[in-house]
N, C-alpha and C positions, 0 to 999 in steps of 0.2 A: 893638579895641572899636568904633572909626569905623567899621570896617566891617563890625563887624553891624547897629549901627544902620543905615545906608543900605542893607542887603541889601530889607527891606523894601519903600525907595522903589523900589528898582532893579527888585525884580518887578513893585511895581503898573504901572508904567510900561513893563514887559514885556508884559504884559497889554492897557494900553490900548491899544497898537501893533500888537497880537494877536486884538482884540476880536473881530476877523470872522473870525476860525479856532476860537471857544471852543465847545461844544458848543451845539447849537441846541435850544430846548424844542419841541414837536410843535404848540405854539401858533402860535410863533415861525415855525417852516416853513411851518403851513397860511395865514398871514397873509403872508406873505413871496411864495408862490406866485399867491394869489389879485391881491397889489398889480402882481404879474410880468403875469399876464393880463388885466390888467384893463389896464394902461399899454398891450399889444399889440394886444387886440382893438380898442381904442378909436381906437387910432394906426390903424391896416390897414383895420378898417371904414369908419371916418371918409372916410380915402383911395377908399377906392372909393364912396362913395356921391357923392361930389361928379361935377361934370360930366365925361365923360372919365375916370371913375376907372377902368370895364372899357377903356372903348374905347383908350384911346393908349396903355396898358398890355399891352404885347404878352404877357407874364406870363400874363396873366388875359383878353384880350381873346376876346369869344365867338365865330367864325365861322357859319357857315352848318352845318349836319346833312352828313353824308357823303354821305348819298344827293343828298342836294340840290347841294352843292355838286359834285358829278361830273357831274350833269346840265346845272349852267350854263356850266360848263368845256368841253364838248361845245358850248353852243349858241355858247358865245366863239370856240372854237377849231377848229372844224371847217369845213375849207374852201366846204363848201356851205352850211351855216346861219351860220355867221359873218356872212357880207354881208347875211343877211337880219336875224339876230335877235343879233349879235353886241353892236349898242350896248343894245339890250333888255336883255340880260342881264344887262349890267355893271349899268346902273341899277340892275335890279330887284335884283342881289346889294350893292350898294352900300345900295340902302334898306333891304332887311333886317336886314343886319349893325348900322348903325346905331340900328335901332329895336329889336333883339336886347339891343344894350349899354344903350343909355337903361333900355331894362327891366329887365332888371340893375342896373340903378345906384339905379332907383327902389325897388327892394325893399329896401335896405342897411337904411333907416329902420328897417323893421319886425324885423331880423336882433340891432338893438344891446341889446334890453332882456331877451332870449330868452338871450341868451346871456352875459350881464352877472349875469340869474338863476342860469345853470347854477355860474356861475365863483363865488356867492355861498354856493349850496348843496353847496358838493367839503367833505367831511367830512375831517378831520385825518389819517384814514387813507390817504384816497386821496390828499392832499401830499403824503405824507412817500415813501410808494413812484413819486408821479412826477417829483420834485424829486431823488433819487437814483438814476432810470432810466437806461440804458443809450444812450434812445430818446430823441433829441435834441428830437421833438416830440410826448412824450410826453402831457403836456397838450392838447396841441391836437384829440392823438387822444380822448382824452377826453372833451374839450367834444363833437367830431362824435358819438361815441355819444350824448351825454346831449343833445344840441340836431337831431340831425340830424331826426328826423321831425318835431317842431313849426318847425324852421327853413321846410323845404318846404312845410309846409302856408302859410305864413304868406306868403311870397315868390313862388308859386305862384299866387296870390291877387290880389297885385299887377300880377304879369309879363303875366298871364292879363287883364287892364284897361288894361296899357298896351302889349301886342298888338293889343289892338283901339280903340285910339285911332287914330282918321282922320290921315293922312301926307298926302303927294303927290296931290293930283290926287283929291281927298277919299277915300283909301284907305287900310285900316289893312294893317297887317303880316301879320296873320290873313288876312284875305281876300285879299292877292298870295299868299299863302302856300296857301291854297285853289284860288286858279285854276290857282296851280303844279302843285301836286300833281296836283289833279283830272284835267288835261288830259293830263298825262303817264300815271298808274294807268290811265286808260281806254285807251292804247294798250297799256302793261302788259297790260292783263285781253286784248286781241285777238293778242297776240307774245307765247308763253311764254318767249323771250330775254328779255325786260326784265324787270327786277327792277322791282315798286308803290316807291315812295316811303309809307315810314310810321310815320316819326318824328312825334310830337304836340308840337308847334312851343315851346307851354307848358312843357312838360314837360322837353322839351332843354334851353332858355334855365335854370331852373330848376336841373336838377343841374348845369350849367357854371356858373352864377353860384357853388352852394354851393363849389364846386371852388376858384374862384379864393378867396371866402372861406377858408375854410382854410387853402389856399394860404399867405395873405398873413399869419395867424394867424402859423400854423407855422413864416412866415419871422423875425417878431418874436418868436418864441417861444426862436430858435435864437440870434439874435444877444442876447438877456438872454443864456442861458446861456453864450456863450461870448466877447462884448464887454465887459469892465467898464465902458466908459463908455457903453456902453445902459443901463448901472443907474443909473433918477435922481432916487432916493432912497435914504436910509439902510438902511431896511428890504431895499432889495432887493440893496446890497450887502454889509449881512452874510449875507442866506442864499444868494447865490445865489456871492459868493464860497467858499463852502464846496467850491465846484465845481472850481473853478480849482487 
């Protein structure tokens, strides 16, 4: 007879011990995933907008356009221009790249509220199918659909002001970046051998910046799911233990 009374105790206490394996309500998942992205965007954003969040971050750090960077490799590395325009170039790719990442970095601000909205407005439905995806960065892929074209426009905007903010020798990024181009496309337009240079300088910095965002999303996104002690609250280790 003592032990049916204690069967009782002995389940609740099964239970409590169990609590994070019990089924989950569709409330419960859509709150659970939103607190999950809302802890990663905020960590990973944060991180890159501060100083050197693109630049020391090899991860995510922006270079030079392709066209361009094979043309300063050329004027570095080539036995006959080297001695002429070899330390030119380093500079001039050195200042670029720098004022590439600052810009990037300046845009992060504008990235946090846009996509804080998106992570607000995922309806229960679309939790519950991304919280038991296959797709380790299932969500992330999501936000980029639902934030990708107002992300750009808004960071584009930025990148686009702090391009043409005066550098070195009162010169912005934009306009070394014009002379660049310029001079080289004119020999282009005279040598059907050379390929113009005609990447829009904005534009590049702009999808490489969303790049790394994601990125970095995607990376916080994977370590919830598959690190228990990235869960650092309650809520996000019961549902996200359901995983495990």
């Amino acid at each position: 007879m003592n032990k049916i009374k204690k069967l009782p105790l002995f389940l609740a206490l099964l239970l409590l011990f169990n609590c994070d394996k019990l089924p989950l309500s569709d409330s419960e998942i859509a709150a659970g995933l939103k607190s999950a992205l809302e802890v990663g965007a905020n960590y990973a954003l944060k991180s890159l907008g501060s100083e050197n969040g693109f630049l020391l971050d090899q991860a995510v750090k922006i270079g030079l356009p392709q066209d361009a960077a094979n043309l300063i490799n050329v004027a570095k590395n080539n036995p006959i221009l080297a001695p002429i325009l070899g330390n030119v170039a380093k500079k001039l790719e050195e200042n670029l790249i720098l004022t590439i990442n600052r810009a990037a970095e300046a845009a992060i601000d504008g990235v946090i509220p846009i996509v804080i909205d998106a992570i607000t407005g995922m309806t229960i439905q679309d939790a519950r199918s991304i919280l038991f995806s296959s797709n380790d960065i299932a969500a992330t892929d999501y936000l980029r659909v639902k934030t990708y074209e107002p992300l750009s426009g808004v960071c584009r905007s930025v990148i686009e002001g702090a391009l043409n903010k005066k550098i070195a020798l009162n010169t912005s990024a934009q306009d070394v970046w014009g002379e660049l181009t310029g001079l080289y496309n004119t020999v282009a337009n005279i040598l059907p051998s050379v390929q113009p240079i005609e990447t829009d300088l904005s534009l590049y910095t702009t999808q490489k910046a969303l790049d790394g965002v994601f990125l970095k999303v995607g990376n916080e996104e994977v370590k919830i799911r598959t690190d228990a002690s990235a869960r650092v609250n309650d809520l996000l280790r019961r549902v996200f233990g359901q995983l495990d």
